[in-house]
N, C-alpha and C positions, 0 to 999 in steps of 0.2 A: 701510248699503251703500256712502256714499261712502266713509267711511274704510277698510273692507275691500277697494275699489277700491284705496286709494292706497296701502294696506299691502301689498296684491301687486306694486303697478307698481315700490314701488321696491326690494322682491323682486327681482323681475326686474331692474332696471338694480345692482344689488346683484350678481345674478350673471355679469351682461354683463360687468361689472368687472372684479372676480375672474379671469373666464376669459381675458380682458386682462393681466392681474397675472402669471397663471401662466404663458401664451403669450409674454411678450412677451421672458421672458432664460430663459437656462439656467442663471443662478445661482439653483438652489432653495432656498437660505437667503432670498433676498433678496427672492423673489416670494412666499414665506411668509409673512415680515414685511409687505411691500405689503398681501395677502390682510385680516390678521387688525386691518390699518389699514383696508380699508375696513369690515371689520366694526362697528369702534367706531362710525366717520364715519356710515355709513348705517343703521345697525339695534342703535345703542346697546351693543354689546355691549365695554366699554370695559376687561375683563380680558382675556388667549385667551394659550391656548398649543398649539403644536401640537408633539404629544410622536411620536417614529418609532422602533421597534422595532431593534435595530442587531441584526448577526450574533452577537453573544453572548448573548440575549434578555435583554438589560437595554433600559430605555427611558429615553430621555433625549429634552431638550427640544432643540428642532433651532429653534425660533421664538417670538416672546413679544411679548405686549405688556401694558406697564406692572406689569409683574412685575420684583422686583428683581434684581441680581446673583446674590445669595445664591438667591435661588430660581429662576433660571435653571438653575442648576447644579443642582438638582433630579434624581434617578431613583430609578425605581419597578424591581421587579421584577414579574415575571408575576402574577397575582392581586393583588398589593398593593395597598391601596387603591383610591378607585373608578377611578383611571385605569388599573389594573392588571386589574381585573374587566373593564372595556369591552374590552380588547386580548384577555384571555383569553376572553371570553366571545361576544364579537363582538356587541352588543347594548349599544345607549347606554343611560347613565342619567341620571334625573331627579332633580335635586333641588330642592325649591319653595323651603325654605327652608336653610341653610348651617349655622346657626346649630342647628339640631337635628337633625343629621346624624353622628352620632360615627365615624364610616368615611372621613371629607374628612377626610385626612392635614394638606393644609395647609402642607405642603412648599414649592408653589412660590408664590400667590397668597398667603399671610402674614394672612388675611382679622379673624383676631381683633385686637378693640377697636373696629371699623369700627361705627358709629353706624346705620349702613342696612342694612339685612336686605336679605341678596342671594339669589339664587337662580343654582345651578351646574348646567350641560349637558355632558355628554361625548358626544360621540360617533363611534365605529368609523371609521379611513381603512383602508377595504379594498378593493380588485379582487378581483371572482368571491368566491369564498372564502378568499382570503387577508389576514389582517389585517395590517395595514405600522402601525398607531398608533391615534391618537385626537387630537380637537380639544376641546380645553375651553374655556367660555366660561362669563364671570360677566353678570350680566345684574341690575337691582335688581329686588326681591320685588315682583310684582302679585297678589292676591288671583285676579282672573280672570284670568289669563293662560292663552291657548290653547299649552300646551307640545308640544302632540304637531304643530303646523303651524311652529313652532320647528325641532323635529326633524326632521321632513321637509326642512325647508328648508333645514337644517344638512348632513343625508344629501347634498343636491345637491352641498352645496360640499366636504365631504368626498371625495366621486365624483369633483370635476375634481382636487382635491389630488392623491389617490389615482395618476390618471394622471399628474400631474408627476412625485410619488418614481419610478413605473414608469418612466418615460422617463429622469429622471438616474440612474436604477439600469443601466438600458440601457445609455447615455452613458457610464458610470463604466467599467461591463465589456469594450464595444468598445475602450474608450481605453486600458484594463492590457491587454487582446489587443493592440492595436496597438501597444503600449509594448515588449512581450514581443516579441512580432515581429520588431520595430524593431531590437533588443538582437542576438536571433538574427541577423537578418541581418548587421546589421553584424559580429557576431562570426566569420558566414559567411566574408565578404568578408575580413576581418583574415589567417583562416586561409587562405583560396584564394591573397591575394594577400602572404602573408609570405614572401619570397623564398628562405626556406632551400625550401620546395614546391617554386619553380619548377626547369624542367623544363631540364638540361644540365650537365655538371659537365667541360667545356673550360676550356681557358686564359683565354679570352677573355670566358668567361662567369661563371667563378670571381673574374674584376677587376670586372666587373659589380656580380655581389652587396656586392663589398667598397664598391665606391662607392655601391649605395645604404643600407648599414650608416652608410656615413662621413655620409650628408647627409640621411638620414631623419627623424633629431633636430632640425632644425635649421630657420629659418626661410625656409633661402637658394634663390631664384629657382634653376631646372636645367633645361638645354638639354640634350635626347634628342637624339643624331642616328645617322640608319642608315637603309638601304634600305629601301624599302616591302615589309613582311609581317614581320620583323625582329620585333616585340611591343616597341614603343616606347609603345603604349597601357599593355600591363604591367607594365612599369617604373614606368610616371605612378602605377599602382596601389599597385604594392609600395611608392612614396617614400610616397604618401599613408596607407593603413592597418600602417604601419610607423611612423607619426606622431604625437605628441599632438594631431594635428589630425584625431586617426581615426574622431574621434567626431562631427566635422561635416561638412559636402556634400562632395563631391567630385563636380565640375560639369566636363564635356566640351562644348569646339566644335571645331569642325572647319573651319578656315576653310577649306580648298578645297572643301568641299560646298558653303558659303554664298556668292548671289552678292556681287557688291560693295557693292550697293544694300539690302541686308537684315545685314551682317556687323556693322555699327555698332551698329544698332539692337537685334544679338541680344546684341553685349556690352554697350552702357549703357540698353538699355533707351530707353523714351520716353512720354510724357502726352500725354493723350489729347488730340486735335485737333493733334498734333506735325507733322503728314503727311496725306494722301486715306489712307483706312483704318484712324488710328491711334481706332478707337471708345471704346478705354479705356486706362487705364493699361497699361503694361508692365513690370516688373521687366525686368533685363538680367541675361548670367550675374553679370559681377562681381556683386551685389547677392544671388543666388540663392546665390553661393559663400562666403557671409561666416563669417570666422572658418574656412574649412578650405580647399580649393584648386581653382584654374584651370585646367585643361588646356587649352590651346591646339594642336590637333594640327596639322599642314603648317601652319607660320607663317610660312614661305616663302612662299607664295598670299598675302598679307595687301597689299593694297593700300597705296601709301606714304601716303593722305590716313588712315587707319586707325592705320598705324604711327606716325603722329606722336600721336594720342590715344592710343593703347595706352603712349606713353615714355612721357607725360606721367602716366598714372596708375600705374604703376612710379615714377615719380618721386617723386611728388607724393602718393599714393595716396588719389587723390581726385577724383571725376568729373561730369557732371552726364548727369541726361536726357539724350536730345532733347526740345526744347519746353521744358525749363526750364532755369532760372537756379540754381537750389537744390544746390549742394554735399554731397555725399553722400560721406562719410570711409570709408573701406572697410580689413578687414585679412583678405588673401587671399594666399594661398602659389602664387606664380606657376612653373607646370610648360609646356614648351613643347617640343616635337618638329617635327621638319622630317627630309625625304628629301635634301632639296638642298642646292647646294653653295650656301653664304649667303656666301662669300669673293667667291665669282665672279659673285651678284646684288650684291653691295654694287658690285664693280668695274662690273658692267654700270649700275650706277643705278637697280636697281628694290628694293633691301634698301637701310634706312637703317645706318648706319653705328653711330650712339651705340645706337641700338636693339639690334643685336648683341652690342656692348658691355654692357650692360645684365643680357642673355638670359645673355650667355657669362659667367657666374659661376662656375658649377658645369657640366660638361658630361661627359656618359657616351655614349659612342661605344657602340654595338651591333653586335657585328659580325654580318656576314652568315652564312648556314647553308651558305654553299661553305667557309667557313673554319670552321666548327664541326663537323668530318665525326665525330668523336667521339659528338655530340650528337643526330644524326639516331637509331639505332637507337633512343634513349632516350623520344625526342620521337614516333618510330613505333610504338613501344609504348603509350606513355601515348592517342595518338589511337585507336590499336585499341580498346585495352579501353572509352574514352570512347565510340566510334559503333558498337560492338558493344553495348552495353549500349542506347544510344541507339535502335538498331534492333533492337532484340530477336531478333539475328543467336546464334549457337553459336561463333564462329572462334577457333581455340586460336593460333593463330600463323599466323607469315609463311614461305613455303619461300627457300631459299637463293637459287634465282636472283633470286626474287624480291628480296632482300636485298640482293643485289648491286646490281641495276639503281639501288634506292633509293640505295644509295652511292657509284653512277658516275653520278649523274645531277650536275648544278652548281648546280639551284633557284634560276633567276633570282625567282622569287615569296616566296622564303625560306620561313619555317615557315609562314606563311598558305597556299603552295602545298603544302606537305608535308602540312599537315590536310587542304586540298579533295584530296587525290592516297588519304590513309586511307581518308574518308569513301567517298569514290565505290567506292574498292576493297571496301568492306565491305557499300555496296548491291548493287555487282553478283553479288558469291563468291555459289555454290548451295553452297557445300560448310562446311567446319571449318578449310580452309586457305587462306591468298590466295598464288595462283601468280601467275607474271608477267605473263598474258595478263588479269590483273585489272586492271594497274596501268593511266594513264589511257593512250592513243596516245602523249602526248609523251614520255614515257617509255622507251615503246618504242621509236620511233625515234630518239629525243634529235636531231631535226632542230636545235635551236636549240643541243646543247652541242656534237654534232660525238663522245659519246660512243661510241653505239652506230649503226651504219649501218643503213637503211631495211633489213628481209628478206626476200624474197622467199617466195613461199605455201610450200617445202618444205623453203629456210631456220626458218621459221615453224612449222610441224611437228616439227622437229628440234629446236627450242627446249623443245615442250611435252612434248615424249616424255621430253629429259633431264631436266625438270625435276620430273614425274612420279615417275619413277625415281628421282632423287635427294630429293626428300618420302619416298619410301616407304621409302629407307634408312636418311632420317633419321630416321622411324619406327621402323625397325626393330633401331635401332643399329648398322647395315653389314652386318646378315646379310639375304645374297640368296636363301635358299630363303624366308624372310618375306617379301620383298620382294615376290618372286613372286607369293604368295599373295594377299598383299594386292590386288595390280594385274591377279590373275584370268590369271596369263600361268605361264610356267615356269621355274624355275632357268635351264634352259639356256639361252632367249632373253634371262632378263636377264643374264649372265654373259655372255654375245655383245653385247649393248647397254652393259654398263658399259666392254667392252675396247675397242667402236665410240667413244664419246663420252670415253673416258680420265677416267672418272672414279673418284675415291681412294675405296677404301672404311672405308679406315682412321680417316678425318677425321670420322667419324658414330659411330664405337665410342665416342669421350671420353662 
């Protein structure tokens, strides 16, 4: 009874083990090995291989102990020998003796000439009903050996296996998903932001594309400048996946969002107890951006105790924590945007001077959307169809006055205002067309460009009537008995309304 005591207990801490072994890494080669070492250590079993069923149903050895080379490289097919029957059969076998068993291949264990009669165990790693292998173990010949409390006990540790392959099988799959993914998007991005897409084909924006053609390739620092709403972020885009560096980070901050007190510590990062709150490490962007690029937007904002760490790792390209001493080599593709005039902060003293210097290597001006008026219908188009789609709206187009207003207006917000001016237009239309009474108020009155003057309620009326009118002609290709119809009225009041308003009807036949 004692010994059947002590033969359980260390059963038990045998599988406590084990389940340690396989818990404790996600390299399932390695906790296998661990597994089939404690096997020898605690319960004699001084051969073992653990054999796992691959997508092609060949089986090969994925784990071993004191099995050679040669017979590592070991595989069975399905049925083949007895490690091929247990996989096929799902049902371990027994063998007492080795030695008169002529169905032990002998492939990987090598067991002839061996002086001790051994006795060989297989047994099934399966979940539920599905077979994933087998484990075999040599063990030397005992006349009474209890084999079937063996096997049981073997089943257990088979069962925890069993859940390890499941889990790096799990592991393997999320990981090609998320690899795949990975690829997709980036290839997303490549395509959104390859500048022959973007959206404008003016003067100004045609020297654009060229200059990010010219410095895409290249490893050289480039200063965005242009007024806020401009797509100076898009640009940062286009240089980066237009890049061999397409395939790693591309890291945004924003220094005018961040205050002064947190701008440092979001570029170099800091270790823990650096500060009150600093409870653990922090990577910083440079360190997050390694090997692909920086964005630094309004760099203007950038505090001068800031700028002088910022040359220095431009310079030097090399930075430390906060909280440590520890030199950290970095290789980052520095991109930087600002609204403001850095001439006239250098002159006032609040922009460094070599720091400019530095920036101004490469620099592409963006011009504004009052001087791109070519580009607007292009940019109003692409926004339609984006938040028509977005909002599960029907609207086939914009009508002329409307068009108009869009093209006498002067867009102090540039294309960022021109999208919020789309979007809002496409929540409010009940209809398939955006009239002018869509557009936002500022529009309408253009108070701030001085185009269009404030209307009055029957100024305002007079607006919608001709603009109505003129949608239904442009519907109708200039013929006004359609016209009519369509607007539920008659020939002769719209021919008395097109002569009232002087509008061409000719201009809607092309």
């Amino acid at each position: 009874m004692r010994d059947t005591g002590s033969n359980e207990a260390r059963k038990l801490a045998t599988l406590v083990e084990v389940s340690q072994a396989l818990s404790g890494t996600l390299n399932l080669k390695h906790s296998l090995h661990r597994v089939l070492e404690i096997l020898e250590r605690r319960q004699s079993m001084f051969r073992s291989a653990v054999t796992l069923l691959r997508p092609d149903s060949e089986l090969h050895i994925v784990a071993s102990n004191r099995i050679t080379v040669e017979g590592q490289r070991a595989q069975y097919r399905m049925g083949e020998g007895v490690t091929g029957r247990v996989v096929e059969s799902g049902k371990p076998v027994i063998i007492p003796q080795v030695s008169r068993e002529p169905m032990l291949l002998n492939r990987a264990a090598m067991r002839k000439g061996l002086k001790d009669e051994l006795s060989y165990i297989c047994v099934p790693i399966k979940i539920g009903r599905k077979i994933l292998g087998a484990l075999g173990i040599d063990l030397k010949f005992k006349k009474d050996r209890d084999y079937d409390r063996i096997v049981k006990f073997l089943s257990v540790v088979t069962s925890m296996i069993a859940q390890a392959v499941t889990v790096e099988h799990f592991v393997e799959s999320e990981t090609k998903k998320l690899v795949a993914e990975n690829i997709h998007l980036r290839e997303e991005l490549r395509e959104r932001y390859d500048f022959s897409n973007m959206v404008g084909n003016s003067g100004g924006m045609r020297q654009v594309y060229e200059q990010i053609s010219q410095v895409a390739g290249t490893n050289t620092s480039v200063l965005i400048r242009g007024e806020s709403g401009t797509g100076k972020e898009l640009i940062a885009h286009a240089i980066h996946y237009n890049s061999p560096r397409a395939d790693k980070p591309f890291v945004k901050v924003s220094c005018a969002a961040l205050p002064e007190t947190l701008i440092e510590s979001e570029l170099f990062g800091y270790e823990k107890g650096a500060f009150t709150g600093a409870m653990s490490r922090k990577l910083g962007r440079f360190e997050l951006a390694e090997g692909g690029t920086l964005f630094l937007d309004e760099i203007g904002d950038l505090n001068l105790t800031t700028q002088i760490k910022l040359l220095r790792v431009i310079q030097e390209r090399e930075f430390e924590r906060l909280g440590s001493t520890q030199t950290i080599k970095i290789k980052v593709r520095l991109i930087a945007a600002t609204n403001k005039d850095l001439e006239s902060a250098i002159a006032d003293g609040t922009f460094r001077d070599d720091l400019y210097y530095r920036l101004n290597v490469f620099t592409i001006f963006v011009p504004p959307l009052r001087e791109r008026k070519p580009d607007i219908m292009a940019l109003t188009d692409f926004f339609l169809e984006k938040y028509t789609k977005e909002h599960s709206k029907n609207i086939k187009r914009i009508a002329t006055p409307a068009i108009d207003m869009l093209m006498s207006y002067h867009w102090p917000g540039n294309v960022r205002e021109l999208e919020n001016a789309v979007e809002r237009s496409v929540l409010v239309c009940d209809g398939n067309v955006i009239h002018a009474h869509h557009l936002p108020p500022t529009l309408q009155t253009a108070e701030e460009s001085g185009t269009i003057g404030r209307m009055s309620l029957e100024e305002s009326i007079t607006s919608y009537e001709k603009d109505l009118i003129q949608d239904a002609l442009k519907t109708t290709r200039g013929n006004r008995r359609k016209a009519a119809r369509l607007l539920g009225s008659t020939e002769r009041v719209i021919n008395y309304k097109v002569k009232k308003y002087a509008i061409d009807c000719s201009r809607f036949r092309k």
